[in-house]
PDB file of N, CA, C and O in Angstrom:
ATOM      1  N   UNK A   1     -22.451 -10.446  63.362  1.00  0.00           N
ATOM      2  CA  UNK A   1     -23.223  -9.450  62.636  1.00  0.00           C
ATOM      3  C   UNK A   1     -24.620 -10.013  62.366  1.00  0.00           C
ATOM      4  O   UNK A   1     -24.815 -11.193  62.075  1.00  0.00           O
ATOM      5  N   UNK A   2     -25.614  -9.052  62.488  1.00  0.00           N
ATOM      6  CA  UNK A   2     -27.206  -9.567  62.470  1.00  0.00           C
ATOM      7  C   UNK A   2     -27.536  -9.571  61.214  1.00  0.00           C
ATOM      8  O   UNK A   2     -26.943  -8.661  60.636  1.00  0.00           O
ATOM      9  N   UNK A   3     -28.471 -10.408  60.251  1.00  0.00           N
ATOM     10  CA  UNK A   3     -29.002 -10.114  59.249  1.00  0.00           C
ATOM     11  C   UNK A   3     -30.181  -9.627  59.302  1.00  0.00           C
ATOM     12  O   UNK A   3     -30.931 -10.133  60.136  1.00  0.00           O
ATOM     13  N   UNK A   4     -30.763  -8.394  58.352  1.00  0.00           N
ATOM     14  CA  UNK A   4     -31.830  -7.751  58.696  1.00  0.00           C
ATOM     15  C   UNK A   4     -33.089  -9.293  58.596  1.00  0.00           C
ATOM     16  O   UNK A   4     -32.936 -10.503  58.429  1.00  0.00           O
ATOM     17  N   UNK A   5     -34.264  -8.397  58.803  1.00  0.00           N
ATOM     18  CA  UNK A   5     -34.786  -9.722  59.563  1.00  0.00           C
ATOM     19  C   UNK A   5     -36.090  -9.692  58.183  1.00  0.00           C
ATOM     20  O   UNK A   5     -35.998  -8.875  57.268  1.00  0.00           O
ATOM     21  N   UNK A   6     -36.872 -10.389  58.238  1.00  0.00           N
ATOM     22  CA  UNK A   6     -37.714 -10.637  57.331  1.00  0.00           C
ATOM     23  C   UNK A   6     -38.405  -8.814  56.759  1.00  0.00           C
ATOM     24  O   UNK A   6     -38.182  -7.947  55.914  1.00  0.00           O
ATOM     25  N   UNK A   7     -39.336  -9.115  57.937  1.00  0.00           N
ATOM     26  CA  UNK A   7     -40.327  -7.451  57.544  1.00  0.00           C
ATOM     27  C   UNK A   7     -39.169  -6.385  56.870  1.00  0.00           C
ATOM     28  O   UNK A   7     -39.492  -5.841  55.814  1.00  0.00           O
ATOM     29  N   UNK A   8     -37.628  -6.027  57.540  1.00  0.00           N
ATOM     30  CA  UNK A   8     -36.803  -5.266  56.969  1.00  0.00           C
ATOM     31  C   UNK A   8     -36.757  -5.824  55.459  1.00  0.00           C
ATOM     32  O   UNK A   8     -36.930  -5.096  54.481  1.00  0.00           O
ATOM     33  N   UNK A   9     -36.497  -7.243  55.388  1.00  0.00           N
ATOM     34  CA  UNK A   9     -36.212  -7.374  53.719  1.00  0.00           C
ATOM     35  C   UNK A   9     -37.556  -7.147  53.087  1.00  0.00           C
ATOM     36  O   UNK A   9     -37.379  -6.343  52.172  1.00  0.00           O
ATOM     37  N   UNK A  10     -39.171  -7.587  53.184  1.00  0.00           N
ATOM     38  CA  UNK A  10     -40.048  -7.108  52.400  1.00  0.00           C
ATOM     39  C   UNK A  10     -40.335  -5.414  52.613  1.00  0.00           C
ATOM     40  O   UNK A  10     -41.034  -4.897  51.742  1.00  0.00           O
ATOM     41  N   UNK A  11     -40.109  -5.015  53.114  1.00  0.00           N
ATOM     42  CA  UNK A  11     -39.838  -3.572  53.198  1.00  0.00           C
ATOM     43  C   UNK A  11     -39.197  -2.893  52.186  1.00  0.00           C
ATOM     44  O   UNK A  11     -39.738  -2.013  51.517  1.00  0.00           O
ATOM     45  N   UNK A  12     -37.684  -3.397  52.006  1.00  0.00           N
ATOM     46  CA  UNK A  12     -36.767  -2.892  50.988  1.00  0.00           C
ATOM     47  C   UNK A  12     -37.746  -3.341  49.488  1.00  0.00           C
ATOM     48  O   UNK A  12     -38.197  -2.711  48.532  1.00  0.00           O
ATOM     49  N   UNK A  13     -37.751  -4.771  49.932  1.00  0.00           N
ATOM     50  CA  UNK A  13     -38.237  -5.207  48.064  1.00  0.00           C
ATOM     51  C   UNK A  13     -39.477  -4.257  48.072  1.00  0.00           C
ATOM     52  O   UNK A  13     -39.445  -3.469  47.127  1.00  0.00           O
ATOM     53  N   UNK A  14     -40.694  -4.109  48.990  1.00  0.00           N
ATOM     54  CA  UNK A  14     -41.947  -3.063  48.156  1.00  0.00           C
ATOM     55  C   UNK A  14     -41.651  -1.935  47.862  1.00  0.00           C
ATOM     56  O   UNK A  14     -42.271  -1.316  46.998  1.00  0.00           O
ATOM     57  N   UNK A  15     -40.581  -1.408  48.560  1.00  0.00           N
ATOM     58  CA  UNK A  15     -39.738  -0.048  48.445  1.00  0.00           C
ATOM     59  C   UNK A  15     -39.072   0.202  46.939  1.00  0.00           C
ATOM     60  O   UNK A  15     -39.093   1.241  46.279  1.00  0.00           O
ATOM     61  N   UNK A  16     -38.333  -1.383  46.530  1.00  0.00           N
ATOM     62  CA  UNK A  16     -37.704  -0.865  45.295  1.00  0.00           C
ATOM     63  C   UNK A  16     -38.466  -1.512  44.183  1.00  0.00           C
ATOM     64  O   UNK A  16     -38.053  -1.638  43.030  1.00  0.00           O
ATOM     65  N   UNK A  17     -40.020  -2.045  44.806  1.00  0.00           N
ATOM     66  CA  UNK A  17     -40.420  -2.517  43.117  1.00  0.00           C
ATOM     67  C   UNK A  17     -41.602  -1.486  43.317  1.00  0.00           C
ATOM     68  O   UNK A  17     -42.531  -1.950  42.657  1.00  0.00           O
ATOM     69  N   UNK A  18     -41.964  -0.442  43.844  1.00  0.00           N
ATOM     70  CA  UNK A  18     -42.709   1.052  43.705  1.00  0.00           C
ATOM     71  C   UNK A  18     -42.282   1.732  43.242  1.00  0.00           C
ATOM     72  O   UNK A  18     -42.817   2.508  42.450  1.00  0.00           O
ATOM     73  N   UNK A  19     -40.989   1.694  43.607  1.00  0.00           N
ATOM     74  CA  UNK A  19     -39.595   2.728  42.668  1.00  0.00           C
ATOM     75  C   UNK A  19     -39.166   2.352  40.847  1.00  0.00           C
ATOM     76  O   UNK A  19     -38.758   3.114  39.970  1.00  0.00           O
ATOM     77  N   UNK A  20     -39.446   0.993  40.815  1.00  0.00           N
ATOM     78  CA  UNK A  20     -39.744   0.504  39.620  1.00  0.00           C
ATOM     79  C   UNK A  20     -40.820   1.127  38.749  1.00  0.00           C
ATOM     80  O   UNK A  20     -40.745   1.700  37.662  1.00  0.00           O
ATOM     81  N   UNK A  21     -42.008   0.803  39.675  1.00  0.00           N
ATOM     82  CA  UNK A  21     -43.247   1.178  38.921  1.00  0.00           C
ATOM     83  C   UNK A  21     -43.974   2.816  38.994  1.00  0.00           C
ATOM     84  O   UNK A  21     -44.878   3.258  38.285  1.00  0.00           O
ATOM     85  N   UNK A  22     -43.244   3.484  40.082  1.00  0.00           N
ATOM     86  CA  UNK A  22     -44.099   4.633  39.691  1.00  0.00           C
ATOM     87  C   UNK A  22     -42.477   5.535  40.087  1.00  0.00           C
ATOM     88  O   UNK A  22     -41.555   5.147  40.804  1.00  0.00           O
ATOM     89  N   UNK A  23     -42.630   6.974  39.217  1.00  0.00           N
ATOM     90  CA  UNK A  23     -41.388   7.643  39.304  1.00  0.00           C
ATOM     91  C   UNK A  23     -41.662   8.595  40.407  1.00  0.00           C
ATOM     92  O   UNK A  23     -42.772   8.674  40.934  1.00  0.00           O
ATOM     93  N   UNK A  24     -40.666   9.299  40.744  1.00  0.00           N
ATOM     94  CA  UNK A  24     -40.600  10.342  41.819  1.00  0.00           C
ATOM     95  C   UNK A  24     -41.247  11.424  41.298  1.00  0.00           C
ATOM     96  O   UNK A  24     -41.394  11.754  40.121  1.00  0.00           O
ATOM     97  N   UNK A  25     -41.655  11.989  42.410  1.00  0.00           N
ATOM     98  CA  UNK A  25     -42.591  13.642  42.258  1.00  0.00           C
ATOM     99  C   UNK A  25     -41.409  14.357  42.856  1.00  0.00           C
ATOM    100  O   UNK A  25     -40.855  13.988  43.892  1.00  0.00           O
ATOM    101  N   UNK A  26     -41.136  15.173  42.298  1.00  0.00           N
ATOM    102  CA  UNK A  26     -40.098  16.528  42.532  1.00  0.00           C
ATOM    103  C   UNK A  26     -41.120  17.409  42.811  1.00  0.00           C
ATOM    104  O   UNK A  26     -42.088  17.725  42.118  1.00  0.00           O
ATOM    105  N   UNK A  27     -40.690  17.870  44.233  1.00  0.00           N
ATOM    106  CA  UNK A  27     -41.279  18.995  44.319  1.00  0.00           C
ATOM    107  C   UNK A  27     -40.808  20.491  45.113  1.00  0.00           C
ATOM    108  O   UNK A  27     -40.389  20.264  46.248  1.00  0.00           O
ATOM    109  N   UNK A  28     -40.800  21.741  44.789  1.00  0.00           N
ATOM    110  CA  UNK A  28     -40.247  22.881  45.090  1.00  0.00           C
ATOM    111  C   UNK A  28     -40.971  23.652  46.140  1.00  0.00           C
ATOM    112  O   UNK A  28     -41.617  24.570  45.635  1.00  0.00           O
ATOM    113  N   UNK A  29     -41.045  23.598  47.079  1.00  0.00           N
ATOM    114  CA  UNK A  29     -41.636  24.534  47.888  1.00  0.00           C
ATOM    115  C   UNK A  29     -41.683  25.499  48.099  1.00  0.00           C
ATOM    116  O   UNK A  29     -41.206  25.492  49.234  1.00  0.00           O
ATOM    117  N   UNK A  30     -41.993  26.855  47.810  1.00  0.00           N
ATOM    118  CA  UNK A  30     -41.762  28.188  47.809  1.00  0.00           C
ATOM    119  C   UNK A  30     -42.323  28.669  49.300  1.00  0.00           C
ATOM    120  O   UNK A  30     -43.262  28.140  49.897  1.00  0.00           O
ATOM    121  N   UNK A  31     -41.633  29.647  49.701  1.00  0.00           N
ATOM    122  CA  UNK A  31     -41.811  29.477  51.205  1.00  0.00           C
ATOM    123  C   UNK A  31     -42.370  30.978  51.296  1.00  0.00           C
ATOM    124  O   UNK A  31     -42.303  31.491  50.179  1.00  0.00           O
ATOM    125  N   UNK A  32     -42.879  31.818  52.222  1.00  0.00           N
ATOM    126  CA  UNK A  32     -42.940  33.385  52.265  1.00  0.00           C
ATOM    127  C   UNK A  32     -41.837  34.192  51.855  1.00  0.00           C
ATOM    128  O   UNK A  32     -41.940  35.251  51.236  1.00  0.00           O
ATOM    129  N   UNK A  33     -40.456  33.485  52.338  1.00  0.00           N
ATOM    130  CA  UNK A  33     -39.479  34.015  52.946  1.00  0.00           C
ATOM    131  C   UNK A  33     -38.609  34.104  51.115  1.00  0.00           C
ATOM    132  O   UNK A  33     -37.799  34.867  50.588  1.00  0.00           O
ATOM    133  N   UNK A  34     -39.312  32.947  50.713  1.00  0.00           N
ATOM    134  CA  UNK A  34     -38.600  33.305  49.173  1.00  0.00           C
ATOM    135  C   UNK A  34     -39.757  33.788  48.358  1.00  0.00           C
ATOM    136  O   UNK A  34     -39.538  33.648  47.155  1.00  0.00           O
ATOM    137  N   UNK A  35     -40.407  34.082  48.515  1.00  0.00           N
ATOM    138  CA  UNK A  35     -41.693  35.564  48.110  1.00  0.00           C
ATOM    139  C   UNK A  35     -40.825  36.639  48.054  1.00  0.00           C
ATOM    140  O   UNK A  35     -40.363  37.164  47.041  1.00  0.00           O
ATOM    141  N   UNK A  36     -40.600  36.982  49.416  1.00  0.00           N
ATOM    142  CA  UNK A  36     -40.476  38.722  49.492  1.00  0.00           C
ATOM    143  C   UNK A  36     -38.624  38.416  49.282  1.00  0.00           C
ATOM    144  O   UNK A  36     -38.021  39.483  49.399  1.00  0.00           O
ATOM    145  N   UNK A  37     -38.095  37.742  49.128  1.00  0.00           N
ATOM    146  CA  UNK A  37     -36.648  37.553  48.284  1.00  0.00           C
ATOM    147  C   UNK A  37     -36.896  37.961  46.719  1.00  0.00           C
ATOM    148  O   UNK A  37     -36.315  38.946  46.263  1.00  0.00           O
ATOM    149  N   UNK A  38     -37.824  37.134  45.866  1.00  0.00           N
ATOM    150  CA  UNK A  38     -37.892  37.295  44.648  1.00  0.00           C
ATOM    151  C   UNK A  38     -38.433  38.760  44.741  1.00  0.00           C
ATOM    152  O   UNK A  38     -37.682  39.624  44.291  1.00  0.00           O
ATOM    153  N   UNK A  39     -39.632  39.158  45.263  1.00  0.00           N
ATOM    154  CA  UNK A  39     -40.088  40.635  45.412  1.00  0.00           C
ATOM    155  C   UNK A  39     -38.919  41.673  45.443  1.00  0.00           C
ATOM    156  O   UNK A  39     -38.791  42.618  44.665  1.00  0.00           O
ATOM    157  N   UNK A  40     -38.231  41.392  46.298  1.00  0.00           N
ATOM    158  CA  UNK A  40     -37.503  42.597  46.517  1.00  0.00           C
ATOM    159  C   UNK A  40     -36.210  42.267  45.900  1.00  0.00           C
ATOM    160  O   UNK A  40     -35.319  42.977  46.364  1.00  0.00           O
ATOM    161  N   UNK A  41     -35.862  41.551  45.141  1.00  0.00           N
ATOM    162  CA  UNK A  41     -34.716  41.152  43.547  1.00  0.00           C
ATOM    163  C   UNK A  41     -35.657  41.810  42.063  1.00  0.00           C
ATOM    164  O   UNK A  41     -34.983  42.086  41.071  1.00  0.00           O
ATOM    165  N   UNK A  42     -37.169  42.019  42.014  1.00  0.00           N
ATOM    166  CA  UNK A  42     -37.434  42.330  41.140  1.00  0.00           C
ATOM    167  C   UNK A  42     -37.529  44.144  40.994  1.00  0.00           C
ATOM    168  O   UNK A  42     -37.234  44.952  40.113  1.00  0.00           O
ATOM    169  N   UNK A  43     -38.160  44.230  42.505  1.00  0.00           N
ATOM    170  CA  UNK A  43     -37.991  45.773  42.927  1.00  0.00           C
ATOM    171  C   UNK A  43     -36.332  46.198  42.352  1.00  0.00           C
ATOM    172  O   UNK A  43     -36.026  46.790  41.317  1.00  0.00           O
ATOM    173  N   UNK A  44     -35.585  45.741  43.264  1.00  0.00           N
ATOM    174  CA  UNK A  44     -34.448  46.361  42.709  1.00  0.00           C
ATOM    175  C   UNK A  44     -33.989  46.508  41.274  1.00  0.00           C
ATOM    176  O   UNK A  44     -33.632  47.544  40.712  1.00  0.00           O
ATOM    177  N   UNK A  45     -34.052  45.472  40.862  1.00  0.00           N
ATOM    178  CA  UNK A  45     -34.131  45.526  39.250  1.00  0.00           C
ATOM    179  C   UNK A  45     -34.815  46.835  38.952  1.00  0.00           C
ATOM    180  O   UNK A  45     -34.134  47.854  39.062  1.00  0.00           O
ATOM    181  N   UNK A  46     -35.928  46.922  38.631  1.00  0.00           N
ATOM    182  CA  UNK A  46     -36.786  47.768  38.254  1.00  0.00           C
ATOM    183  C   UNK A  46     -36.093  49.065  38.660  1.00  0.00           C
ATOM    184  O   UNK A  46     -35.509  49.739  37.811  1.00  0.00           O
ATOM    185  N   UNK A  47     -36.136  49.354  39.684  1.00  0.00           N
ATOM    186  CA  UNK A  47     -35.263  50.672  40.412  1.00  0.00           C
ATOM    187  C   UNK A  47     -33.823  50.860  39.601  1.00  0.00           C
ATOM    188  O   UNK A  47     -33.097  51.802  39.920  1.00  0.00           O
ATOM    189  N   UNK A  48     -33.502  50.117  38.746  1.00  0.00           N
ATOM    190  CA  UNK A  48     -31.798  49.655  38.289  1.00  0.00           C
ATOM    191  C   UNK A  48     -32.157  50.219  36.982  1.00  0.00           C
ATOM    192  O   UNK A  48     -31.582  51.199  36.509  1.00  0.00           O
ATOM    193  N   UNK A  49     -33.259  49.492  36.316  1.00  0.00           N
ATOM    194  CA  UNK A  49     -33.949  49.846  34.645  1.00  0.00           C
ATOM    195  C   UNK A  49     -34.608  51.224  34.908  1.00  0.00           C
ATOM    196  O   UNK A  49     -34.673  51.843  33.846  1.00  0.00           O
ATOM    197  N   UNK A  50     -34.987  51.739  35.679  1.00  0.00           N
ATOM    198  CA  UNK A  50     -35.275  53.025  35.901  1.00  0.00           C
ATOM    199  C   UNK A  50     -33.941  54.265  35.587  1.00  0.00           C
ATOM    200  O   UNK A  50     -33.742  54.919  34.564  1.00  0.00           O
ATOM    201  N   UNK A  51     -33.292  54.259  36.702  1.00  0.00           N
ATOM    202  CA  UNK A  51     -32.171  54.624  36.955  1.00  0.00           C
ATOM    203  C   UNK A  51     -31.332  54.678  35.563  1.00  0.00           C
ATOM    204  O   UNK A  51     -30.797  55.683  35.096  1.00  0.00           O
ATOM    205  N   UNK A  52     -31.336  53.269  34.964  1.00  0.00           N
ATOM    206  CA  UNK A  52     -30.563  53.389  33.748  1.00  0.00           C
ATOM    207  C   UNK A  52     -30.983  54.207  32.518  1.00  0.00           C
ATOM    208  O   UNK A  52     -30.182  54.729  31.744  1.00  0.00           O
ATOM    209  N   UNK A  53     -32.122  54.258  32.432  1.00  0.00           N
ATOM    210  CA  UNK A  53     -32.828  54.588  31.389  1.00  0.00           C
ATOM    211  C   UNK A  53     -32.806  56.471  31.748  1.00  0.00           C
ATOM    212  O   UNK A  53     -32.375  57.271  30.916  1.00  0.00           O
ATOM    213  N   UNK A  54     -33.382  56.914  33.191  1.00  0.00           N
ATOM    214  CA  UNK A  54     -33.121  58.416  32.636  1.00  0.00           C
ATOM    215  C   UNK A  54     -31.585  58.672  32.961  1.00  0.00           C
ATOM    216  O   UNK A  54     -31.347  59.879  32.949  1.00  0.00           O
ATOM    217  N   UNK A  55     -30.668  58.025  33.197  1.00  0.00           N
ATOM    218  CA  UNK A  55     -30.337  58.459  32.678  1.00  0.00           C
ATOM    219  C   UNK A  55     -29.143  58.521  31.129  1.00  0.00           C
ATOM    220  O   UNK A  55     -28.240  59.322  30.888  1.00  0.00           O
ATOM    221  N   UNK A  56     -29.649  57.304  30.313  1.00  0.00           N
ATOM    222  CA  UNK A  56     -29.413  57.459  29.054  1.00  0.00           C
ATOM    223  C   UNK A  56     -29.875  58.862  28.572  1.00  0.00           C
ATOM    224  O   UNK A  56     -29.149  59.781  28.193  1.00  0.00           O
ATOM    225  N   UNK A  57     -31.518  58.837  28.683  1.00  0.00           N
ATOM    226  CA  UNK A  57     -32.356  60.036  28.402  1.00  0.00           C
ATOM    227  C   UNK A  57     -31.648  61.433  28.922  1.00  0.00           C
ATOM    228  O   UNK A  57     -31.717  62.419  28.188  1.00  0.00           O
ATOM    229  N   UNK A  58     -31.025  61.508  30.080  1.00  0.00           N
ATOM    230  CA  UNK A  58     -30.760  62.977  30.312  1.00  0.00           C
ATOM    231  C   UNK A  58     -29.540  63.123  29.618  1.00  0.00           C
ATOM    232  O   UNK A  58     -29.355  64.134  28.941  1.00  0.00           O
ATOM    233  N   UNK A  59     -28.608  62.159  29.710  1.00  0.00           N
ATOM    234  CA  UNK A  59     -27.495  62.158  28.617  1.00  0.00           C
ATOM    235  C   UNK A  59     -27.864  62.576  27.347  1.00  0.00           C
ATOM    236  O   UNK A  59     -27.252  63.547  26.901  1.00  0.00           O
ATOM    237  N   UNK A  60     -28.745  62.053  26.646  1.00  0.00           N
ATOM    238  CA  UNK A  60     -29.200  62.604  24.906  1.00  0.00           C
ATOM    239  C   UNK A  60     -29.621  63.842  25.179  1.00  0.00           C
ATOM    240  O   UNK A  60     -28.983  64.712  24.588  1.00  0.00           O
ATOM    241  N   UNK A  61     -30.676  64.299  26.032  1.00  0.00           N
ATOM    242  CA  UNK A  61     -30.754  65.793  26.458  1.00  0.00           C
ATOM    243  C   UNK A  61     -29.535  67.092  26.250  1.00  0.00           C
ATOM    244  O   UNK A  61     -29.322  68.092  25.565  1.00  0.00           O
ATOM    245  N   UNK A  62     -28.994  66.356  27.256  1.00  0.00           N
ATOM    246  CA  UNK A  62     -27.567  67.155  27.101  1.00  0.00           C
ATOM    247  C   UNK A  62     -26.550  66.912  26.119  1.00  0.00           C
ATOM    248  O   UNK A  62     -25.463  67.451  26.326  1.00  0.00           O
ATOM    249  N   UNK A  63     -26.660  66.338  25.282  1.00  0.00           N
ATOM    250  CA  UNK A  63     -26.042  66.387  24.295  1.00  0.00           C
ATOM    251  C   UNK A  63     -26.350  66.740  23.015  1.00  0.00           C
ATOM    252  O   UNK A  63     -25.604  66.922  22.053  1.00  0.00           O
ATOM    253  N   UNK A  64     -27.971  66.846  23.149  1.00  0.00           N
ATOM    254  CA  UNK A  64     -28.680  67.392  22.192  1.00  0.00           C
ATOM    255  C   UNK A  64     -28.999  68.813  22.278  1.00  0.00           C
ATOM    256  O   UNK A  64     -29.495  69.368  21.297  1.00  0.00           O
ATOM    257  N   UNK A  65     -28.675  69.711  23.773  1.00  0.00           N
ATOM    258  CA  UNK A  65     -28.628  70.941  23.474  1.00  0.00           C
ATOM    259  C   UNK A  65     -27.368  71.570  23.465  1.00  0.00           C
ATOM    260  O   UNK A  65     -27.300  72.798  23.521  1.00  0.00           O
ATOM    261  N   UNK A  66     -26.338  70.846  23.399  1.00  0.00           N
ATOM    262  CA  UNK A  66     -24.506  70.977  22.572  1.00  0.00           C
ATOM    263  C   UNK A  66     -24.713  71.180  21.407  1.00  0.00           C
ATOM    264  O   UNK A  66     -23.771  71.308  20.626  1.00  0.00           O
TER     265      UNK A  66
END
């Protein structure tokens, strides 16, 4: 079995004393494709709060001319 060779071991050590000293950046990429996903999850919604609402409203209508 080979042991990794020098450059591999200073490699690892600058690798894990950067990781020491500075933390990770997380980062989220939002793509087009999850644009018009969220777009068209909010559309529907909206179309849903629409929908719900007349018809609460036509319900009180009709029950208000009973």
């Amino acid at each position: 079995m080979k042991l990794p060779r020098l450059p591999k071991k200073l490699r690892v050590m600058v690798g894990w004393t950067l990781d020491l000293l500075f933390a990770k950046d997380i980062e989220q990429m939002l793509t087009l494709r999850d644009v018009e996903a969220l777009s068209d999850m909010a559309r529907r919604i909206r179309t849903r709060a629409k929908q719900g609402t007349s018809g609460t409203a036509s319900a009180l209508d009709s029950s208000a001319r009973d």
